[in-house]
DRENDO-1510 file (C-alpha; in Angstrom, 1 decimal, always signed):
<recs>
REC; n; res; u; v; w
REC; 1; UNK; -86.2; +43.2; +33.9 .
REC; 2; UNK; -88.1; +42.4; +30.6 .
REC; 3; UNK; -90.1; +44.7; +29.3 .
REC; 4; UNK; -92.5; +44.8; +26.0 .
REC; 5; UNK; -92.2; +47.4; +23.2 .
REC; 6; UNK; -95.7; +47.9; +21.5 .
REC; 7; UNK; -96.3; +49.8; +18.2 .
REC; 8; UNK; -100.0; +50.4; +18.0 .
REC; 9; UNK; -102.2; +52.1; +16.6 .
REC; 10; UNK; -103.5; +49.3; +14.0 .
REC; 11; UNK; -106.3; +47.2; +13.9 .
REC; 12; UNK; -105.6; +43.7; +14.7 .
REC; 13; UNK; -107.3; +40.0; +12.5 .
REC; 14; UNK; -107.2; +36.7; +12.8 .
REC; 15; UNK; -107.8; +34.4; +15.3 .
REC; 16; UNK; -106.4; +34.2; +19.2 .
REC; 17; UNK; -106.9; +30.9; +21.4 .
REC; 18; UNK; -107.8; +30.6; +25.2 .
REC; 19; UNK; -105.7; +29.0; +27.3 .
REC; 20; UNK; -106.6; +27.4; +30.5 .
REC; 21; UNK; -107.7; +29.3; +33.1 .
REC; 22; UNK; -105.0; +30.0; +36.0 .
REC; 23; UNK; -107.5; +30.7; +38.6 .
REC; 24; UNK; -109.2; +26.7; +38.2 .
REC; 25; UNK; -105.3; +25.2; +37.2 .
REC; 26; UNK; -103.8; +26.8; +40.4 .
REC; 27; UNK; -106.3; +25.0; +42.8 .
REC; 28; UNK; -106.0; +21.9; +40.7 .
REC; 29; UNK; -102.2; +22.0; +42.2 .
REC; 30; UNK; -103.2; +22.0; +45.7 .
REC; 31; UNK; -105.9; +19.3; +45.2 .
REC; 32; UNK; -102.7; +16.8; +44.5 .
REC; 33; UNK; -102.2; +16.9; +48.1 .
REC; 34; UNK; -105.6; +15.4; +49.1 .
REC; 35; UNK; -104.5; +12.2; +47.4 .
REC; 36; UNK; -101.4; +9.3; +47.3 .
REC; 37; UNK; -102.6; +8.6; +44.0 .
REC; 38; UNK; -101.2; +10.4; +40.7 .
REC; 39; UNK; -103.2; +13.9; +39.4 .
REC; 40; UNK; -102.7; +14.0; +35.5 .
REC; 41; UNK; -103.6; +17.4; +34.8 .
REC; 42; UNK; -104.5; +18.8; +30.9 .
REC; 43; UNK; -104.5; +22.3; +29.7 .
REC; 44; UNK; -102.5; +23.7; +31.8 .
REC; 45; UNK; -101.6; +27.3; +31.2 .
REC; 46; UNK; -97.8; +27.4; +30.8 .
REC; 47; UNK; -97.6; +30.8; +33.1 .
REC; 48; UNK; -95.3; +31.9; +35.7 .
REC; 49; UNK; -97.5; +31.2; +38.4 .
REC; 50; UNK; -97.9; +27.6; +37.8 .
REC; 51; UNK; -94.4; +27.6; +37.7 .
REC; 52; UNK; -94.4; +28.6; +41.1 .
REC; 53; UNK; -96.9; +26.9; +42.7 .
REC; 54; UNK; -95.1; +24.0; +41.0 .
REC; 55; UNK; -91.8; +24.4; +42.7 .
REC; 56; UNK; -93.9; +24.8; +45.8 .
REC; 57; UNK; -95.2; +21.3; +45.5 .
REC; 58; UNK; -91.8; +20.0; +44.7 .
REC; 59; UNK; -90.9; +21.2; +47.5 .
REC; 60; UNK; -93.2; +19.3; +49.8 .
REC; 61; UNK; -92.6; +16.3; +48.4 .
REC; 62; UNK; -94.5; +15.9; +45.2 .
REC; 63; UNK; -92.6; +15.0; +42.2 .
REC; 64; UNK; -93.8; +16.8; +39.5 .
REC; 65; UNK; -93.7; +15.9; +35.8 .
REC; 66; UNK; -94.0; +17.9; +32.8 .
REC; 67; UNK; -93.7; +15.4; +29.9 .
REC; 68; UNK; -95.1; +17.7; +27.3 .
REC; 69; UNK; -96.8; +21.7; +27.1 .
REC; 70; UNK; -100.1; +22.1; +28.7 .
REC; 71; UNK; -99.7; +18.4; +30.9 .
REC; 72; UNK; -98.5; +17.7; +34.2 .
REC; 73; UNK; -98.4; +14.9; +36.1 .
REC; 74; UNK; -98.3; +15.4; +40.1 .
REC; 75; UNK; -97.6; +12.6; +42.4 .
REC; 76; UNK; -97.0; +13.0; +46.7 .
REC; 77; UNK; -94.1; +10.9; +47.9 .
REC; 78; UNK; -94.0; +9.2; +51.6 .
REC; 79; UNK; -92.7; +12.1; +52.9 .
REC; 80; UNK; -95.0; +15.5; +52.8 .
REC; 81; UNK; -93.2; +18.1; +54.3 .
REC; 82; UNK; -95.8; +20.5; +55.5 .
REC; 83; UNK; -93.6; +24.2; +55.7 .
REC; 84; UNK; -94.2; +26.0; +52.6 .
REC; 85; UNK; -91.2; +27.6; +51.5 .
REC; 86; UNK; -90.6; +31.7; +52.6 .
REC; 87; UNK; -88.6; +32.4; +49.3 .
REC; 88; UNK; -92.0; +31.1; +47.0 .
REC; 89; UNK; -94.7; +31.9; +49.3 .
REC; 90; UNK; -94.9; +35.8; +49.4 .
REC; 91; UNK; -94.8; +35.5; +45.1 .
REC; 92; UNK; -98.2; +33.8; +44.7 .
REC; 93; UNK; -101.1; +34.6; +46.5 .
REC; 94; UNK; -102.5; +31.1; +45.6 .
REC; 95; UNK; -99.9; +29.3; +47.8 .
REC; 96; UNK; -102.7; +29.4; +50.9 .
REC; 97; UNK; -104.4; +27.2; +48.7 .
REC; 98; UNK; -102.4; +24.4; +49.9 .
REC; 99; UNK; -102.7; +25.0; +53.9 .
REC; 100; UNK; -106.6; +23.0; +53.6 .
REC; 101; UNK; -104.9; +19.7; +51.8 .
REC; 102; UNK; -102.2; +20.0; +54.9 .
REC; 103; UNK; -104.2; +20.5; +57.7 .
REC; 104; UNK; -106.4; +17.9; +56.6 .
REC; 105; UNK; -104.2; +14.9; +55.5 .
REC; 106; UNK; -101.4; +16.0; +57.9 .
REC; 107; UNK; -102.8; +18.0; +60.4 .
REC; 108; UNK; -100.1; +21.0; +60.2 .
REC; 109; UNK; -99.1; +23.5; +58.0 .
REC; 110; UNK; -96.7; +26.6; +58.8 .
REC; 111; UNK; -96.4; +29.3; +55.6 .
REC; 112; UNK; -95.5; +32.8; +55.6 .
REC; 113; UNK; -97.8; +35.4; +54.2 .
REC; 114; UNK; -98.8; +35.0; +51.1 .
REC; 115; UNK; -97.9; +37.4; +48.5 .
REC; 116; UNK; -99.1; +38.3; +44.6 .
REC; 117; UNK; -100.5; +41.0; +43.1 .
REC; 118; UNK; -99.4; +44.5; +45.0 .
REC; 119; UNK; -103.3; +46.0; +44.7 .
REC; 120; UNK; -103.6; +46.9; +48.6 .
REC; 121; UNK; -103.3; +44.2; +51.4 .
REC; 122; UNK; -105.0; +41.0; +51.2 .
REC; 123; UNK; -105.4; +39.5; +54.4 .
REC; 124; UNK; -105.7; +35.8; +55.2 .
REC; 125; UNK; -108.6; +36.5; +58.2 .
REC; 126; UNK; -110.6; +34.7; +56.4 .
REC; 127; UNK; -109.0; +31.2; +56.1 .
REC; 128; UNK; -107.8; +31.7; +59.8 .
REC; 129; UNK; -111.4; +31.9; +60.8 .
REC; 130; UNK; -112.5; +29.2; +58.0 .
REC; 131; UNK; -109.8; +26.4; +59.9 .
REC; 132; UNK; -110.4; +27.7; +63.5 .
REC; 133; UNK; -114.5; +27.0; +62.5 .
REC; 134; UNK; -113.4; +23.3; +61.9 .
REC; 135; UNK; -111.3; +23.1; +65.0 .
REC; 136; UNK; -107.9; +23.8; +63.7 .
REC; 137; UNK; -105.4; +26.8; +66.3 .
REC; 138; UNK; -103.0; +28.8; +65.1 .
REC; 139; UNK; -99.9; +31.0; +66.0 .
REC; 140; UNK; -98.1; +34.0; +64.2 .
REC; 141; UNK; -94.6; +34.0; +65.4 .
REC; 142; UNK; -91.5; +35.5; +63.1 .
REC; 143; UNK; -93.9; +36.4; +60.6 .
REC; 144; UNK; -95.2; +33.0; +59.6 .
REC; 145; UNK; -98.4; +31.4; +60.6 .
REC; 146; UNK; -99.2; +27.7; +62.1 .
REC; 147; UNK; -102.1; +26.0; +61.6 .
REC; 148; UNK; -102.4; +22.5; +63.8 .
REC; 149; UNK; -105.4; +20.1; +64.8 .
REC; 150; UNK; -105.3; +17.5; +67.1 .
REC; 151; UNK; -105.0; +13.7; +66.7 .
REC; 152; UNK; -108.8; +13.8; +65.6 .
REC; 153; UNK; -108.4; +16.2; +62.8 .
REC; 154; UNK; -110.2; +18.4; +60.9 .
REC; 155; UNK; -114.1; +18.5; +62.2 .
REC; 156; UNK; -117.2; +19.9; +59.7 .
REC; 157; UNK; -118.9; +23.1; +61.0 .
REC; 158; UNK; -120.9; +25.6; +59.2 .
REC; 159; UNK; -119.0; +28.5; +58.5 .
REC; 160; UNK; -120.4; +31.6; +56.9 .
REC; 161; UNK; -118.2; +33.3; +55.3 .
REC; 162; UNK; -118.8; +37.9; +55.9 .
REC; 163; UNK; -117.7; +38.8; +52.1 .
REC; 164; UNK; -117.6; +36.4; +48.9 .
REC; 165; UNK; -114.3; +35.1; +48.2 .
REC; 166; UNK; -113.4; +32.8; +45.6 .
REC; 167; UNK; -110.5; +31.7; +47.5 .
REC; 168; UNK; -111.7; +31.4; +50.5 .
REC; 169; UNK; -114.7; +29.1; +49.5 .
REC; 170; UNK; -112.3; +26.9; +47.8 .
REC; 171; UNK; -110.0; +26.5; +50.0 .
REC; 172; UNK; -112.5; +25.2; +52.9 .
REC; 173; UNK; -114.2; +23.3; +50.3 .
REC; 174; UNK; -110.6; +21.7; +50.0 .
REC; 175; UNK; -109.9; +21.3; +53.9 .
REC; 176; UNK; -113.6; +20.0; +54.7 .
REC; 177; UNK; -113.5; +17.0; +51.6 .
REC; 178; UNK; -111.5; +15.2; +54.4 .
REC; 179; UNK; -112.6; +16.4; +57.3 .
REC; 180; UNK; -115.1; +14.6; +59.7 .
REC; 181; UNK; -118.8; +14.9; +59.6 .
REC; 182; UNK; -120.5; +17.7; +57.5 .
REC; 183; UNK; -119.0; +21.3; +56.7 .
REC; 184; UNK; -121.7; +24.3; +55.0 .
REC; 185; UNK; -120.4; +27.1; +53.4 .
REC; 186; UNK; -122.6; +29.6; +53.7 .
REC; 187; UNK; -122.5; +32.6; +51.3 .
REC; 188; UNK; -119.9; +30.7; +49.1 .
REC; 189; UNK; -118.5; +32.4; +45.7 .
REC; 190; UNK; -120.1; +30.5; +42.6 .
REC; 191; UNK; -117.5; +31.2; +40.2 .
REC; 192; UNK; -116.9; +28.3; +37.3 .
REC; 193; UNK; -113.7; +27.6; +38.7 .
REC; 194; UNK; -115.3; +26.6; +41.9 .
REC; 195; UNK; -117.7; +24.1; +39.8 .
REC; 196; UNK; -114.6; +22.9; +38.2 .
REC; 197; UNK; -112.7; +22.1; +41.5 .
REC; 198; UNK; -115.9; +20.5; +42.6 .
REC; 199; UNK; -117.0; +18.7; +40.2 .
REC; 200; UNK; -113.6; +16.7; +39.9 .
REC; 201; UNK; -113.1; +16.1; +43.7 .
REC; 202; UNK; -116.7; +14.6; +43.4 .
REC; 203; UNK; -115.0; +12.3; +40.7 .
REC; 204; UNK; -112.6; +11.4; +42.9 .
REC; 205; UNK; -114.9; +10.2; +45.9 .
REC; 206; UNK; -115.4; +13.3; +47.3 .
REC; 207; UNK; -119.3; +14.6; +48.7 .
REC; 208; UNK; -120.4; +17.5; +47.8 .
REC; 209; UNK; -123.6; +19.3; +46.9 .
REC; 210; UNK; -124.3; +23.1; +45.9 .
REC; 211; UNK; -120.9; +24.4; +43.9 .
REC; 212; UNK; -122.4; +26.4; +41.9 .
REC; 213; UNK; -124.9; +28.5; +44.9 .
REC; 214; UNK; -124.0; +30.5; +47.9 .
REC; 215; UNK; -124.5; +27.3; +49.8 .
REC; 216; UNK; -122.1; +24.1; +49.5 .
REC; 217; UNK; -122.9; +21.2; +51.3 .
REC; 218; UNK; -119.3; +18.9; +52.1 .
REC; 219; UNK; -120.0; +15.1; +53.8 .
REC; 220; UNK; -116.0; +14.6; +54.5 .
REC; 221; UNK; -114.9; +11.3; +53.3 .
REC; 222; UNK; -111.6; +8.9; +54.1 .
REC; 223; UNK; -110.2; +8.9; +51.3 .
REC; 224; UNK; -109.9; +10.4; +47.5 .
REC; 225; UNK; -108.5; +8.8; +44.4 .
REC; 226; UNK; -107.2; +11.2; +42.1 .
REC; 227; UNK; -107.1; +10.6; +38.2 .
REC; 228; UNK; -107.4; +13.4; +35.2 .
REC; 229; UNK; -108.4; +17.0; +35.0 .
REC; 230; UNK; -108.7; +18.9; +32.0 .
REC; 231; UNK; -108.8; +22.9; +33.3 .
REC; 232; UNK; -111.1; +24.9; +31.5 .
REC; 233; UNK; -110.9; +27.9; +29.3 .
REC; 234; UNK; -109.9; +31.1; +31.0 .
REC; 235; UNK; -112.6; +33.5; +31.1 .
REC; 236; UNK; -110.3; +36.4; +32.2 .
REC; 237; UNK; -108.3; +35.8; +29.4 .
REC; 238; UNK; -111.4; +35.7; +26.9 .
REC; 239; UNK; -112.7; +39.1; +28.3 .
REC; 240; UNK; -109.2; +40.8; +28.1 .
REC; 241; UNK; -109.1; +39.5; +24.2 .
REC; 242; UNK; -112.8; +41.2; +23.4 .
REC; 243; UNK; -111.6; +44.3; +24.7 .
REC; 244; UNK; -108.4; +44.2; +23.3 .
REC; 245; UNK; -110.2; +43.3; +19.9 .
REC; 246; UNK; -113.1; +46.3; +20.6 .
REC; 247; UNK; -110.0; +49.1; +21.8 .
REC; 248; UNK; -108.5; +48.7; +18.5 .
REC; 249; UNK; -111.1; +48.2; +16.2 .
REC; 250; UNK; -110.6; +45.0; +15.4 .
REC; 251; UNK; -112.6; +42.1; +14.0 .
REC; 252; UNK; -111.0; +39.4; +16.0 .
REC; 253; UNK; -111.8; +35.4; +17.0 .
REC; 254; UNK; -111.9; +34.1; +20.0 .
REC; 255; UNK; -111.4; +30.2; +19.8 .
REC; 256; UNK; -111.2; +27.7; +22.5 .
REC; 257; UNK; -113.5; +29.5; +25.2 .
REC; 258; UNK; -116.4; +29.1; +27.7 .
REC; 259; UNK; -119.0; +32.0; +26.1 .
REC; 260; UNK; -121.6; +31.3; +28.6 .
REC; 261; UNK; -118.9; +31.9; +31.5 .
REC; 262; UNK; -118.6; +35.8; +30.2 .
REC; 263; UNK; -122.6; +36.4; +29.6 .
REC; 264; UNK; -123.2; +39.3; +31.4 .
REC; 265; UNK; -119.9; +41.2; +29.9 .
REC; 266; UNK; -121.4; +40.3; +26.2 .
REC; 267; UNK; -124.4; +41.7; +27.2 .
REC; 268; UNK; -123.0; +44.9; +28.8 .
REC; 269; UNK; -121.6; +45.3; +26.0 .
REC; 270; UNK; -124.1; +44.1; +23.7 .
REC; 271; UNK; -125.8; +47.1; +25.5 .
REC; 272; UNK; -123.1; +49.6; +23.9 .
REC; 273; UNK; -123.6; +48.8; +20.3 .
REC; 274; UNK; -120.6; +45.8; +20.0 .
REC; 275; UNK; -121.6; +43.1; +17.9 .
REC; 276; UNK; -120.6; +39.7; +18.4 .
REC; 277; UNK; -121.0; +35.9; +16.9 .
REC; 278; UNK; -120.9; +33.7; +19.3 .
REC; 279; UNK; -120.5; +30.3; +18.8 .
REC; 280; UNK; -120.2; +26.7; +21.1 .
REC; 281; UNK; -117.0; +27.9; +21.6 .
REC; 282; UNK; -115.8; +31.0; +20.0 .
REC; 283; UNK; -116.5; +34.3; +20.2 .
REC; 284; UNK; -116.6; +36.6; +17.0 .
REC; 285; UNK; -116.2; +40.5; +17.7 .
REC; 286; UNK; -116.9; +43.2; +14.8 .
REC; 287; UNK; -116.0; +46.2; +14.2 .
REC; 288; UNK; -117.7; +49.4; +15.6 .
REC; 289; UNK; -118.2; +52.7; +14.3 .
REC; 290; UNK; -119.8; +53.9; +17.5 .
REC; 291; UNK; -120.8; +52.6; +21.2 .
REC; 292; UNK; -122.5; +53.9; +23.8 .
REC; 293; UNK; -120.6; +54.8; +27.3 .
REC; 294; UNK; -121.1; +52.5; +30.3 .
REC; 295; UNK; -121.7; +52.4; +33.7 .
REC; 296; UNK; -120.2; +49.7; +35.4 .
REC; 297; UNK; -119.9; +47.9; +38.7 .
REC; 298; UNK; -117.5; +44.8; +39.5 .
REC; 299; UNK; -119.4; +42.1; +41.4 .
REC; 300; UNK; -119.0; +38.8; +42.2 .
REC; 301; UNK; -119.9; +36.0; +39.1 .
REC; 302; UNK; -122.1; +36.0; +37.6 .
REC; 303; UNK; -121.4; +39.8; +37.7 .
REC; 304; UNK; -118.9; +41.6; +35.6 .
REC; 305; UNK; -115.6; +40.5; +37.2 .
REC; 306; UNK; -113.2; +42.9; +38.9 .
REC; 307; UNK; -110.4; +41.2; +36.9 .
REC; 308; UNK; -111.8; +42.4; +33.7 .
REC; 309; UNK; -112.2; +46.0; +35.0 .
REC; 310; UNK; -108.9; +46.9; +34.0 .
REC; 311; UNK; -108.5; +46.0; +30.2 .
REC; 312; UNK; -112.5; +47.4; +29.9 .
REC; 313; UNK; -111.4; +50.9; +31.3 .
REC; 314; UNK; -108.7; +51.0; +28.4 .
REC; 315; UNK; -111.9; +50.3; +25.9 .
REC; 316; UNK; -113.8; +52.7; +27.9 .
REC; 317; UNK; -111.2; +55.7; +27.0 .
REC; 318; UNK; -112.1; +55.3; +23.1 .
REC; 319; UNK; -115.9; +55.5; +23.7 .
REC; 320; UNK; -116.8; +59.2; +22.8 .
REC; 321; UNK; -118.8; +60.1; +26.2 .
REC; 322; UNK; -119.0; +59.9; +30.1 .
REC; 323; UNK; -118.6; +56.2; +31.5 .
REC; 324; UNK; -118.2; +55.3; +34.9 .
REC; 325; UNK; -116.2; +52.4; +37.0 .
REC; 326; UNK; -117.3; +51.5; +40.3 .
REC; 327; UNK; -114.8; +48.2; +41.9 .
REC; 328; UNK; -116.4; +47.2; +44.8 .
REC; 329; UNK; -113.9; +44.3; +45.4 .
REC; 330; UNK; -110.7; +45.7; +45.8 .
REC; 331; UNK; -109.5; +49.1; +46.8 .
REC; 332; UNK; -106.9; +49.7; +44.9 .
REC; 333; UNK; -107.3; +48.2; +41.5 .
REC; 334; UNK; -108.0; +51.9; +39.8 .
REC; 335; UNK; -104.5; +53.7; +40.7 .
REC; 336; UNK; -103.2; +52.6; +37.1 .
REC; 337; UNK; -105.4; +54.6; +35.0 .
REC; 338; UNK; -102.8; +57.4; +36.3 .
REC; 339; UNK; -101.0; +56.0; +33.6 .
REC; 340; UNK; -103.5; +56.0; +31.1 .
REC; 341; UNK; -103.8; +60.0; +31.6 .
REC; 342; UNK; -100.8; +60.1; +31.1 .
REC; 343; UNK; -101.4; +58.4; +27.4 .
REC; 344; UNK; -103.6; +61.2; +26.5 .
REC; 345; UNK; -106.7; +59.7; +28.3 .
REC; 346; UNK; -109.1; +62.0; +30.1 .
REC; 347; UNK; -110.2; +59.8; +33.6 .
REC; 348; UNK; -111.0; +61.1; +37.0 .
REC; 349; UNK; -110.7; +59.6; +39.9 .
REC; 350; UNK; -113.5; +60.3; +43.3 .
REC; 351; UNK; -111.7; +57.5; +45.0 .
REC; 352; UNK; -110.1; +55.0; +44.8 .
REC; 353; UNK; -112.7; +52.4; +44.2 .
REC; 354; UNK; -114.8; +55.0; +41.8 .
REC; 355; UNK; -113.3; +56.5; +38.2 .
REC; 356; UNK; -115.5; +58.6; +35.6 .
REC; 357; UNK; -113.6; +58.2; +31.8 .
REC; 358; UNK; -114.7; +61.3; +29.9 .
REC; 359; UNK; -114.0; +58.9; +26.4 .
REC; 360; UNK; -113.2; +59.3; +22.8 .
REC; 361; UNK; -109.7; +60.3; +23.3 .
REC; 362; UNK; -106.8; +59.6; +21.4 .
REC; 363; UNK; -104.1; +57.6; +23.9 .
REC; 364; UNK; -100.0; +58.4; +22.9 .
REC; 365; UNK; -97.5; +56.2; +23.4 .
REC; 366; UNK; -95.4; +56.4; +26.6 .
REC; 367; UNK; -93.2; +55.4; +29.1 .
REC; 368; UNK; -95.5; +52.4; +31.5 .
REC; 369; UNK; -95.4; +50.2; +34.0 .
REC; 370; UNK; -97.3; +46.6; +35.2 .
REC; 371; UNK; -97.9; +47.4; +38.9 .
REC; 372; UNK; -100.2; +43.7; +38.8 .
REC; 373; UNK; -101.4; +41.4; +36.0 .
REC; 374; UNK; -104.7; +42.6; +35.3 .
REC; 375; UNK; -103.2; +46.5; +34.5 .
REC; 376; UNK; -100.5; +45.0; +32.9 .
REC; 377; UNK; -102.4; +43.0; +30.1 .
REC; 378; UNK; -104.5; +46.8; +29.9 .
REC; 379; UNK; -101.5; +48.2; +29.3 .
REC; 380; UNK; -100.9; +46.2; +26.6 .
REC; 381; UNK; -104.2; +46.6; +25.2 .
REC; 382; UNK; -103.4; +50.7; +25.7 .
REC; 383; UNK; -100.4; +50.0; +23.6 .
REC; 384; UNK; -102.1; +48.4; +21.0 .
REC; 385; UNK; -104.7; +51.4; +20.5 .
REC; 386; UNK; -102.0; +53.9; +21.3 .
REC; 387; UNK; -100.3; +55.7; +18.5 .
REC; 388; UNK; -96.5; +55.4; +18.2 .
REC; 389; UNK; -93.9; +53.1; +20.8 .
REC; 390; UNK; -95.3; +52.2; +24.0 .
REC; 391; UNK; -92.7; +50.4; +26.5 .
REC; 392; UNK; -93.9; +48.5; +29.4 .
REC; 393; UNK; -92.1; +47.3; +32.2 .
REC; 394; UNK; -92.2; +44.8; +34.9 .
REC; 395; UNK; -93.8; +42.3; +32.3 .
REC; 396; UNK; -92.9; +39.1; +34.8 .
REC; 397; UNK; -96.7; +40.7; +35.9 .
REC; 398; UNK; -98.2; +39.8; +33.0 .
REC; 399; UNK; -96.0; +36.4; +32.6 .
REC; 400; UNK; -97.8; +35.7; +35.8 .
REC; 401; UNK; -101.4; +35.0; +33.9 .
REC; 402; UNK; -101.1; +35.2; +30.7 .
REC; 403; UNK; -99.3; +32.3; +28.4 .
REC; 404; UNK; -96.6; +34.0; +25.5 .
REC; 405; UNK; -98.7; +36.9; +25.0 .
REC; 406; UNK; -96.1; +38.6; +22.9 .
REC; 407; UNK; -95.7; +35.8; +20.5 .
REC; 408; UNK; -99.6; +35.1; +20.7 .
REC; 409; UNK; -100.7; +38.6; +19.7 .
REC; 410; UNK; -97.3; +38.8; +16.9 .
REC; 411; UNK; -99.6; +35.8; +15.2 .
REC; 412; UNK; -103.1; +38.2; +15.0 .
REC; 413; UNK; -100.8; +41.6; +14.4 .
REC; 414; UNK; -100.0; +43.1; +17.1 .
REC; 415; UNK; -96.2; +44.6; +16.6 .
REC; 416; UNK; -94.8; +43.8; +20.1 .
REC; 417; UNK; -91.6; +42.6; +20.8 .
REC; 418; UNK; -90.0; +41.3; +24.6 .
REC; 419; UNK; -87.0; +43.0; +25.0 .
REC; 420; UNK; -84.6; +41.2; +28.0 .
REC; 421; UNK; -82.6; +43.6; +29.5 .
</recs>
C-alpha cells in the first residue's frame, strides 16, 4: 500500500485550486443512464472514486470516454445490463446511485451492498422504502438485493423521507424524473449538489420544482435528452484547505471555489478571530496570532457539514482553550482523533458522537493511518502542523476524494512525498 510521508511543522503560501466536487460528479455518472443520448461531463475531479463508478458504467454498457483531464464523455449502448458488478460495488458507496436510472428506464436492477467509507454501517433502508413508495418489490437473496416493477413502471408517490439524506433525496429525485405521474419528497436534503443535479436534469426535459427546500416537487416525463455538465467546485475540499491553511498558520488562496456554499463555516470561524478575503471565487485566509475555541455541531447544509468535522478538529487542537465537537450524522466519525492523542493532542471522548479538544497543544509526528477519506485528508493537515516525519497509511482513502493532493500541496509547500510500497 502507498502511504504519504509528511514533514511539517512549516507554514505553507501560495495559492491551491478547487477541483470539482465528487459528491455532484458522482451523481452526474448515474444520470447517463436516464438518457440514449451522450453526457459530456466538465470538471470532473480525476479521483479514485470516479474511477470506479466509471468502470461500473462500463460495465453496464456505457462506453465511456476520457479524451482529455477533467472531461468525460458517457454514452449507453443498446444493451444496458442492469447487475451492478459485486467486485466494484462494495468500494463506492455512490454505486446505489445508479439503481433509480435502472429501475426506471429498465425496470430491474440487482447490486450487492454498497460499500465506502468504513465509519459504522450505512444501511440502504432508505432507498428500499424510497422504490417500494413508487411501487417497485424487492428480494435479498445471497447477499445482493433486486429491485423490479412491473410492465407499468415506476409510479409517483409522496415519500417522506425519516432523516435527511443527501443520497437518498437524490437518488429518488433520479428514479421519479421518469416515473409516471407526480413524486414529493418531503423533508429532502438541500445540499448544492442536489441544485446541481437538478438544475441540469431540468435542462434536459426533466420537471422539477423545489431543489433547493425540504420539499421537491418531480412531474415524471417520457423522455430526457442529455447534453453538458460542468460539476461545480467542491466545497469539502475548500473547507479542508482553510483549515489546513488556519492549522499551520498559513496565509493561503483558495482559487476556483463556491464561497457562498461554505458560509456558515466562514462565519464560525469568523466567530474565532480567522480573517478572510473572500472574493467571487476565492477565498483568502490570514494568519492568526490567536482564536477563540468553538463549539460545534455537524448538521445538514446549510449547517456545518459532518465532512468537514474531521480536518476542523485537527484546527481545533492548536486553539489554546476547551472546544467541543458534537456529529450528529454519523456515529462513528470521531474514533480517529485516537490518533491525534496520540500526536501529542489532548481530546476526550464522552461518546462516540461527542469530543471536548482541550487545545493549544503541540501535535508530534507519528506513525497514522486513513481509516476513511475525511480523517485521512485530517491527517494530512496533522502532518502538516506536526513537528518532525509523519507517515500515513492506507492513502487509496484519500485518493478516493481528493485529486493529486501530494503534488498539489508540494506546489504551496507542503514537504510530502507518496511513497509506493
Amino acid at each position: 500500500m502507498d502511504k504519504f510521508i509528511i514533514q511539517g511543522g512549516q507554514p505553507l503560501q501560495g495559492e491551491i485550486a478547487v477541483c470539482g466536487a465528487k459528491n455532484h460528479a458522482l451523481k452526474m455518472f448515474a444520470v447517463s443512464l436516464l438518457s440514449d443520448q451522450t453526457l459530456t461531463l466538465r470538471n470532473v475531479p480525476e479521483i479514485e472514486d470516479i474511477f470506479r463508478i466509471a468502470e461500473i458504467l462500463e460495465s453496464l454498457g456505457v462506453e465511456v470516454q476520457h479524451p482529455r483531464h477533467g472531461v468525460y464523455k458517457l454514452q449507453p449502448t443498446n444493451k444496458i445490463c442492469t447487475v451492478l458488478p459485486k467486485k466494484q460495488v462494495p468500494k463506492l458507496r455512490a454505486s446505489i446511485l445508479l439503481a433509480g436510472p435502472l429501475l426506471a428506464r429498465h425496470h430491474t436492477v440487482t447490486l450487492p451492498h454498497p460499500g465506502g467509507c468504513a465509519i459504522g454501517k450505512r444501511p440502504i433502508d432508505l432507498f428500499v422504502h424510497a422504490f417500494q413508495a413508487m411501487g417497485a418489490h424487492y428480494r435479498y437473496t445471497k447477499e445482493q438485493y433486486r429491485f423490479t416493477v412491473d410492465r407499468h413502471g415506476l409510479q409517483g408517490a409522496r415519500y417522506v423521507f425519516p432523516i435527511v439524506s443527501v443520497t437518498g433525496t437524490e437518488t429518488m429525485l433520479l428514479a421519479a424524473v421518469l416515473a409516471h405521474g407526480t413524486t414529493t419528497i418531503v423533508n429532502a436534503a438541500r445540499e448544492p449538489e442536489v441544485v446541481a443535479l437538478a438544475e441540469y436534469l431540468i435542462s434536459q426535459g426533466a420537471k422539477i420544482s423545489g431543489a433547493g427546500t425540504s420539499s421537491i416537487v418531480i412531474h415524471g416525463v417520457k423522455r430526457l435528452r442529455a447534453g453538458v455538465a460542468t460539476i461545480i467546485p467542491d466545497r469539502i475540499e475548500t473547507l479542508s484547505f482553510i483549515f489546513l491553511a488556519l492549522a499551520t498558520k498559513s496565509q493561503l488562496t483558495i482559487t476556483r471555489c463556491e464561497p457562498a456554499h461554505v458560509e456558515v463555516p466562514l462565519q464560525l470561524m469568523r466567530d474565532s478571530g480567522a480573517r478572510f478575503i473572500v472574493g467571487r471565487s476565492t477565498i483568502q485566509v490570514r494568519p492568526w496570532k490567536k482564536l477563540q475555541p468553538l463549539q460545534v455541531v455537524t448538521r445538514e447544509y446549510p449547517g456545518f457539514p459532518t465532512d468537514g468535522q474531521s480536518p476542523l478538529t485537527v484546527l481545533l487542537t492548536q486553539i489554546l482553550g476547551e472546544s467541543s465537537v458534537m456529529e450528529t450524522i454519523y456515529a462513528d466519525r470521531l474514533f480517529f482523533t485516537d490518533m491525534l492523542n496520540r500526536m501529542g493532542a489532548n481530546i476526550q471522548m464522552h461518546t462516540s458522537q461527542h469530543i471536548t479538544i482541550h487545545g493549544g497543544t503541540t501535535l508530534n509526528g507519528k506513525i497514522v493511518d486513513s481509516p476513511d477519506l475525511r480523517a485521512g485528508i485530517a491527517m494530512v493537515i496533522a502532518g502538516a502542523a506536526a513537528k518532525g516525519k509523519t507517515e500515513i497509511g492506507n492513502i487509496y482513502q484519500i485518493d478516493r476524494g481528493y485529486e493529486q493532493i501530494d503534488c498539489r500541496l508540494q506546489a504551496i509547500g507542503l514537504k510530502i512525498v507518496r511513497q509506493h510500497s
